[in-house]
C-alpha positions as a Python dict, from the first residue, in 0.01 Angstrom:
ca = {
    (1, 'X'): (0, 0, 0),
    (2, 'X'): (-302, 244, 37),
    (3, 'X'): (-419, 258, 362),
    (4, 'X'): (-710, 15, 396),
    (5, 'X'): (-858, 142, 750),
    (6, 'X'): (-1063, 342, 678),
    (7, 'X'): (-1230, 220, 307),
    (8, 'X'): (-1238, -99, 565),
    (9, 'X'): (-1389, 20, 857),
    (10, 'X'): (-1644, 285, 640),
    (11, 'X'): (-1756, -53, 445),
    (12, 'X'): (-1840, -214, 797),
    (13, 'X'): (-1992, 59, 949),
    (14, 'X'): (-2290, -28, 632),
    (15, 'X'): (-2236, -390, 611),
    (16, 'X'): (-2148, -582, 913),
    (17, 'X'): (-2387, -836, 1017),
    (18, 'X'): (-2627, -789, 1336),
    (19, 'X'): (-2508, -1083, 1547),
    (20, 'X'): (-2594, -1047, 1893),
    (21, 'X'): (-2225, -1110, 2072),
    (22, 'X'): (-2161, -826, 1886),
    (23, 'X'): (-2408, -546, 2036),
    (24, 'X'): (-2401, -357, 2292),
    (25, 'X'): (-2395, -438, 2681),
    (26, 'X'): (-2288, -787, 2600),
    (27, 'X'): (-2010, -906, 2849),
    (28, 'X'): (-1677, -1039, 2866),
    (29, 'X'): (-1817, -1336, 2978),
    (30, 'X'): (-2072, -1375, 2722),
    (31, 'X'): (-1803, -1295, 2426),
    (32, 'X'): (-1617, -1569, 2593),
    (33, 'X'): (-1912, -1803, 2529),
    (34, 'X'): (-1962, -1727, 2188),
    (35, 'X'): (-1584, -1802, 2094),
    (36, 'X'): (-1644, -2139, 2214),
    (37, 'X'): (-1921, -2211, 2039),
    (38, 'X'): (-1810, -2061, 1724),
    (39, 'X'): (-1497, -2289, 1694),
    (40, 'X'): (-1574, -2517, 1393),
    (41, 'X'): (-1934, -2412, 1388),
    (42, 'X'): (-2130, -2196, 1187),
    (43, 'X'): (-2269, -1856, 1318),
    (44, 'X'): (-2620, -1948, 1204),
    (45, 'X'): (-2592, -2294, 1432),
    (46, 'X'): (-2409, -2095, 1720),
    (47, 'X'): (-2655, -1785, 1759),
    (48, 'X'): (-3003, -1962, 1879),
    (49, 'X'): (-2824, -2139, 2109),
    (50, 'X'): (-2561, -1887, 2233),
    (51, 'X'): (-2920, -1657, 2295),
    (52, 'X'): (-3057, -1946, 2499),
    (53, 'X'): (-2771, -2017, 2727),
    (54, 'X'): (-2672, -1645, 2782),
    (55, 'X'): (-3016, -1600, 2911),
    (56, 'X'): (-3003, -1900, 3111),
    (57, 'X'): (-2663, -1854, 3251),
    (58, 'X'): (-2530, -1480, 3205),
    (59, 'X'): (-2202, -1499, 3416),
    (60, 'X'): (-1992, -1759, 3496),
    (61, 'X'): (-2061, -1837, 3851),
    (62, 'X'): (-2435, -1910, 3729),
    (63, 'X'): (-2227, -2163, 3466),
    (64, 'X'): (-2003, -2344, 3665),
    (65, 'X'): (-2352, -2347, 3919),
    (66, 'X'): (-2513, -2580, 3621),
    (67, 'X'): (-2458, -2961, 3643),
    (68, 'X'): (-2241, -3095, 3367),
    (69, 'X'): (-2527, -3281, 3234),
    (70, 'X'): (-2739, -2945, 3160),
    (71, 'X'): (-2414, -2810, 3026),
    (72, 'X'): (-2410, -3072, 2763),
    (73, 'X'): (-2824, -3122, 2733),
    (74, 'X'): (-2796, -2728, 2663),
    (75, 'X'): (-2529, -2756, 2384),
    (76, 'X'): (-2743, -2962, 2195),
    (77, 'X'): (-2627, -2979, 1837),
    (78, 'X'): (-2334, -2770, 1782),
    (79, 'X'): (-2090, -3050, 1778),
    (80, 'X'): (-1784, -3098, 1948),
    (81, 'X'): (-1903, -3101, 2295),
    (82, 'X'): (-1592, -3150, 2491),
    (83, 'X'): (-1606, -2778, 2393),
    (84, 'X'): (-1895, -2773, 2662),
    (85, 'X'): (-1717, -2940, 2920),
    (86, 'X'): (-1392, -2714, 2911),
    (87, 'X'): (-1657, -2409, 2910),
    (88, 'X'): (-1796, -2534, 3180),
    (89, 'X'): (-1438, -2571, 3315),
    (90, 'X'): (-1357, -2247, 3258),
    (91, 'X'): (-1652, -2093, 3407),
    (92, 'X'): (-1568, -2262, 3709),
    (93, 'X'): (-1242, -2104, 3729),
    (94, 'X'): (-1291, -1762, 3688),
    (95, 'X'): (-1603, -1803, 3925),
    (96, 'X'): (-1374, -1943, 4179),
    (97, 'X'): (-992, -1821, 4102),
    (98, 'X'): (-1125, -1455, 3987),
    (99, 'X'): (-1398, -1359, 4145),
    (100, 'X'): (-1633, -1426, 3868),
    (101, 'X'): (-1460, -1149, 3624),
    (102, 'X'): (-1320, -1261, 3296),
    (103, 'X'): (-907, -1156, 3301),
    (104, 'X'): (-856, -923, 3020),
    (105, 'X'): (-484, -963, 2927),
    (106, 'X'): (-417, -1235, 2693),
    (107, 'X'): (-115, -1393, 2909),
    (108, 'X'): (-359, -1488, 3195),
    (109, 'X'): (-686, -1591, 2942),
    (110, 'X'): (-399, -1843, 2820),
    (111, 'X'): (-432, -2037, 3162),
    (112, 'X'): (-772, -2087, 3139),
    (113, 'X'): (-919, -2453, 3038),
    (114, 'X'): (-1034, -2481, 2680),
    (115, 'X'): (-881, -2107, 2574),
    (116, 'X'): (-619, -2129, 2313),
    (117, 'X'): (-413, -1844, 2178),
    (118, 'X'): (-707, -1743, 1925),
    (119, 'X'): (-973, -1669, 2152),
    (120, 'X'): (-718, -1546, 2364),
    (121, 'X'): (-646, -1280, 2160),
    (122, 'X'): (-996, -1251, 2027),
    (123, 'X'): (-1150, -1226, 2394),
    (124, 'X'): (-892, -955, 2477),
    (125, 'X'): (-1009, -707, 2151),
    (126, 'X'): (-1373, -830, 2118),
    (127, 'X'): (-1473, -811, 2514),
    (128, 'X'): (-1175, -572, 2666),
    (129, 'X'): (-1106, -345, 2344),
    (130, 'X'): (-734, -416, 2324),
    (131, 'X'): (-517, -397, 2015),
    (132, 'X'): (-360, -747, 1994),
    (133, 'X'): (-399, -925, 1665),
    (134, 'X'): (-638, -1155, 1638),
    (135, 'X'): (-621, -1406, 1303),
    (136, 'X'): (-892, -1678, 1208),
    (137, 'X'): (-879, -1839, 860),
    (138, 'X'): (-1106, -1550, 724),
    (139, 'X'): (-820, -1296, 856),
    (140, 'X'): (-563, -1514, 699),
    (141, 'X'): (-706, -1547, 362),
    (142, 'X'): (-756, -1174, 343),
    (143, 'X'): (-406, -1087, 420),
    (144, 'X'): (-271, -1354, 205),
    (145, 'X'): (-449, -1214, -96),
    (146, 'X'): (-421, -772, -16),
    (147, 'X'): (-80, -779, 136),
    (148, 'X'): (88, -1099, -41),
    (149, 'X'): (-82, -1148, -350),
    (150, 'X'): (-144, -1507, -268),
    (151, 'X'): (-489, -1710, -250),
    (152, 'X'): (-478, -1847, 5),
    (153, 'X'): (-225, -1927, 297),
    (154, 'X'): (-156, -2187, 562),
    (155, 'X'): (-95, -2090, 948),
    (156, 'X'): (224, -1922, 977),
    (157, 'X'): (457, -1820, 1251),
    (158, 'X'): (404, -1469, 1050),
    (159, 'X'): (59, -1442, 1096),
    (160, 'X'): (16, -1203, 1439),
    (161, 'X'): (302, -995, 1291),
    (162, 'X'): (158, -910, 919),
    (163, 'X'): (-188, -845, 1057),
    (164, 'X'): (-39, -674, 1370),
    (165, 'X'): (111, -387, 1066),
    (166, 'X'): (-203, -340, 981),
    (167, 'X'): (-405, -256, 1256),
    (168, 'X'): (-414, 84, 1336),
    (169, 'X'): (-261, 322, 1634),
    (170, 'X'): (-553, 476, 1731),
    (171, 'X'): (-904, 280, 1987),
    (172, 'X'): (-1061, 182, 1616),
    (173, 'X'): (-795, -166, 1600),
    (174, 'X'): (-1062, -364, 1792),
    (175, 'X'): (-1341, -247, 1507),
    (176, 'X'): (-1050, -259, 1262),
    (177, 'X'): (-995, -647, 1361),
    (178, 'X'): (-1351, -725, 1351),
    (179, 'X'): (-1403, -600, 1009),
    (180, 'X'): (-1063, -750, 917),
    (181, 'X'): (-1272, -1057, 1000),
    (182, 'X'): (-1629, -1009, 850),
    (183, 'X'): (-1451, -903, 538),
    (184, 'X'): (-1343, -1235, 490),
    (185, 'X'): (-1641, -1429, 611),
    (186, 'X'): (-1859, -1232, 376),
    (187, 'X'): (-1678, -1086, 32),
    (188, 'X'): (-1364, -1266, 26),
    (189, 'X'): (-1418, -1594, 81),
    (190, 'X'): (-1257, -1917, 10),
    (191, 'X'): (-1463, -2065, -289),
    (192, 'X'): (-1643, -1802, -415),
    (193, 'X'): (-1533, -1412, -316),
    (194, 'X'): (-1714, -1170, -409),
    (195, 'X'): (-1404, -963, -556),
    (196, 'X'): (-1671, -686, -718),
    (197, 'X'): (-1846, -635, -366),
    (198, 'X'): (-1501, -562, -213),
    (199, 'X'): (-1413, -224, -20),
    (200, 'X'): (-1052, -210, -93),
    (201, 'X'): (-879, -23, -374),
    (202, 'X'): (-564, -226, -368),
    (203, 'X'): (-519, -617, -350),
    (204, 'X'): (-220, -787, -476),
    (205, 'X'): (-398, -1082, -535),
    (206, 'X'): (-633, -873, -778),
    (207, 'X'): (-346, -731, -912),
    (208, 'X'): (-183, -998, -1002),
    (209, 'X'): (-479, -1134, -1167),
    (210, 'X'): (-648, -1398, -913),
    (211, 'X'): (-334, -1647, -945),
    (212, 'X'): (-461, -1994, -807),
    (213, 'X'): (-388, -2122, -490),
    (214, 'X'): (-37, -2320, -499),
    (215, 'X'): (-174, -2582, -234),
    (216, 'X'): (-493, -2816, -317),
    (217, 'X'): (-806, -2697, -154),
    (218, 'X'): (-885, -2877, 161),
    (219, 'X'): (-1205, -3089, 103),
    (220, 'X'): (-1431, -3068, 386),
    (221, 'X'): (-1466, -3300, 635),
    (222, 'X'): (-1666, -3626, 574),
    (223, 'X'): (-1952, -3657, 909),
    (224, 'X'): (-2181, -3892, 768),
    (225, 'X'): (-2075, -4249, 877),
    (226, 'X'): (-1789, -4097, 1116),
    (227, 'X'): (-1697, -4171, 1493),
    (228, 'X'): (-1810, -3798, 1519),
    (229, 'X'): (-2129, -3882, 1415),
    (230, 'X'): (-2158, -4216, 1634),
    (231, 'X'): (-2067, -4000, 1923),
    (232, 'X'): (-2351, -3794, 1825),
    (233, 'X'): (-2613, -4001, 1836),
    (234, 'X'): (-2560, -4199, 2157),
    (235, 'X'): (-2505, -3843, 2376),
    (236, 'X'): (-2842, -3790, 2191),
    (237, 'X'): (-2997, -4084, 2366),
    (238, 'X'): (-2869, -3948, 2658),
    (239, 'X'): (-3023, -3636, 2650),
    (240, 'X'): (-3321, -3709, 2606),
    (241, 'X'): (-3343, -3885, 2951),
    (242, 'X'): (-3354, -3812, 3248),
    (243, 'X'): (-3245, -4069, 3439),
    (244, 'X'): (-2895, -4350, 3371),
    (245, 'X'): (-3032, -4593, 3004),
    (246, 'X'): (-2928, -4957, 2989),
    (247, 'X'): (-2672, -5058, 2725),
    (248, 'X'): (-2930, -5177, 2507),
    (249, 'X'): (-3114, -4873, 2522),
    (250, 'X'): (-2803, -4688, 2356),
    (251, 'X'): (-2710, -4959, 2120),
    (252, 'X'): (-3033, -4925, 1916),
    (253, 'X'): (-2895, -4548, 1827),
    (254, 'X'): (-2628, -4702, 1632),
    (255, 'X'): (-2644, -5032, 1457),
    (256, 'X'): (-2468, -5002, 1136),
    (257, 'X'): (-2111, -5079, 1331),
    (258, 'X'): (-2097, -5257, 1667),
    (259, 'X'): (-1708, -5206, 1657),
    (260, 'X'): (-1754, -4858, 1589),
    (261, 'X'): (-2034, -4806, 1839),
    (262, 'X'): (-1802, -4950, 2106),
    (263, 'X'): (-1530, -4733, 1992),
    (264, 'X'): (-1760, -4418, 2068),
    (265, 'X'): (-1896, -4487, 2332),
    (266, 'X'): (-1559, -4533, 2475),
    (267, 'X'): (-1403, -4224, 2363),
    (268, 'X'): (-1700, -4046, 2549),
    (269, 'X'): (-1630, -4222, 2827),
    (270, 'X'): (-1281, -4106, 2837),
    (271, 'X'): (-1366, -3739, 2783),
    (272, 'X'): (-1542, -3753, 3069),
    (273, 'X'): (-1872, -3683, 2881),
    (274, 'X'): (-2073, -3994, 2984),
    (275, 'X'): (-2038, -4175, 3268),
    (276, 'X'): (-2120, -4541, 3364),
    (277, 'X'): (-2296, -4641, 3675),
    (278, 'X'): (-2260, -4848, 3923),
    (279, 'X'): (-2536, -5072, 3749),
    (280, 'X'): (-2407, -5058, 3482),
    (281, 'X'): (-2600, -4824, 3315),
    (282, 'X'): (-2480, -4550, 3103),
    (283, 'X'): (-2581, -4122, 3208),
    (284, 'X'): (-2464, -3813, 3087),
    (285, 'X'): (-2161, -3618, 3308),
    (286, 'X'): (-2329, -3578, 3671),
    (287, 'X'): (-2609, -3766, 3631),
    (288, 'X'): (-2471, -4113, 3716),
    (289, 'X'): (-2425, -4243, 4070),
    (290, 'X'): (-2579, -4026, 4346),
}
């Protein structure tokens, strides 16, 4: 295969998007942040609010400072906020187990709550400048279609190894990895790439003349009418005050299901993001009994 490094990296140099994790004088810590948010959620959702709570809280001792409550009033619509509560979590540890600096190696960002072995991997190139491969669904479409000719591909115990032969020897892997990445969020995408926009003179997949994918395209997930979305809309009562709400004060957010209202509201209960008190009233994380 033609080496794609530099027609790759000379195509991102021109095209890569301005997002502000990205520029210059941002921190481990702050990288750290945005992989959190970014999980599941788009970049245009994540960015406002990653800009807010980096200015707010810039390291992770000023973090794991903030009461769980602000944690979660700051996450505010991104979804998924248990994601806020192992941040938080995390913070917490390096502020108190590290001395407030992010570890760079990916064995020891492995320990740390809420940090799986992508943003491992992605914390240790983004923030630290490392070569380790790092592989999101946009990475793994791309090398399904330019090195295997395929049109997609599911997770695979293969995946750090083929995009670990393609990263290059010299310090540009890390920009190598990241435009690995924006490649495939922006030209070849899943539904509609943009095969006449792309950089690279070879690709299997081209080659072989855009064969279809052999699995059924995932349909994406129903949120209207989930628990999800019941979840959603009683933390959203709880936000907005400032002080514990009675339970019929939260049940007015969600009156289509009483079953499935009760489920939520359990489930949040168990994650530790609401918490009852000793009243009986209901209060975001930290906010209940004194």
């Amino acid at each position: 295969m033609t080496d794609i490094v530099p027609q790759l990296l000379d195509w991102y140099d021109g095209a890569r998007r301005d997002l502000p994790w990205r520029r210059p004088g941002v921190t481990p810590w702050q990288v750290v942040v945005s992989e959190f948010m970014l999980q599941q959620t788009p970049v245009a959702r994540v960015q406002p609010i990653w800009e807010a709570w980096v200015a707010r809280w810039p390291t992770p001792s000023a973090t794991a400072a903030a009461g769980a409550a602000d944690v979660l009033r700051a996450w505010g619509k991104l979804g998924y906020p248990r994601r806020a509560k192992r941040l938080h979590e995390c913070a917490t540890v390096i502020a108190t187990r590290y001395d407030d600096v992010v570890p760079a190696d990916v064995d020891t960002l492995l320990t740390l709550p809420g940090i799986g072995a992508y943003t491992a991997r992605a914390v240790a190139c983004f923030a630290f400048q490392q070569r380790v491969p790092v592989v999101d669904t946009n990475v793994r479409r791309v090398v399904a279609r330019v090195v295997h000719g395929r049109a997609d591909a599911a997770p695979s115990a293969r995946d750090l190894t083929d995009v670990a032969a393609l990263l290059p020897e010299s310090d540009d892997a890390p920009r190598f990895s990241v435009a690995l990445m924006e490649l495939g969020a922006t030209v070849c995408t899943a539904r509609a790439p943009r095969c006449g926009g792309c950089p690279l003179s070879v690709c299997a997949w081209r080659a072989r003349g855009y064969p279809a994918s052999a699995t059924p395209a995932r349909r994406p997930q129903r949120y209207a009418g989930t628990d999800r979305q019941a979840r959603g809309r009683l933390l959203d009562v709880l936000r907005g005050k400032d002080s514990p709400v009675t339970r019929a004060e939260l049940d007015v957010a969600w009156q289509t299901d009483t079953a499935q209202r009760d489920r939520a509201l359990d489930s949040l209960l168990v994650d530790g993001l609401v918490e009852q008190t000793d009243d009986g009233r209901y209060a975001l994380a930290g906010e209940g009994n004194p």
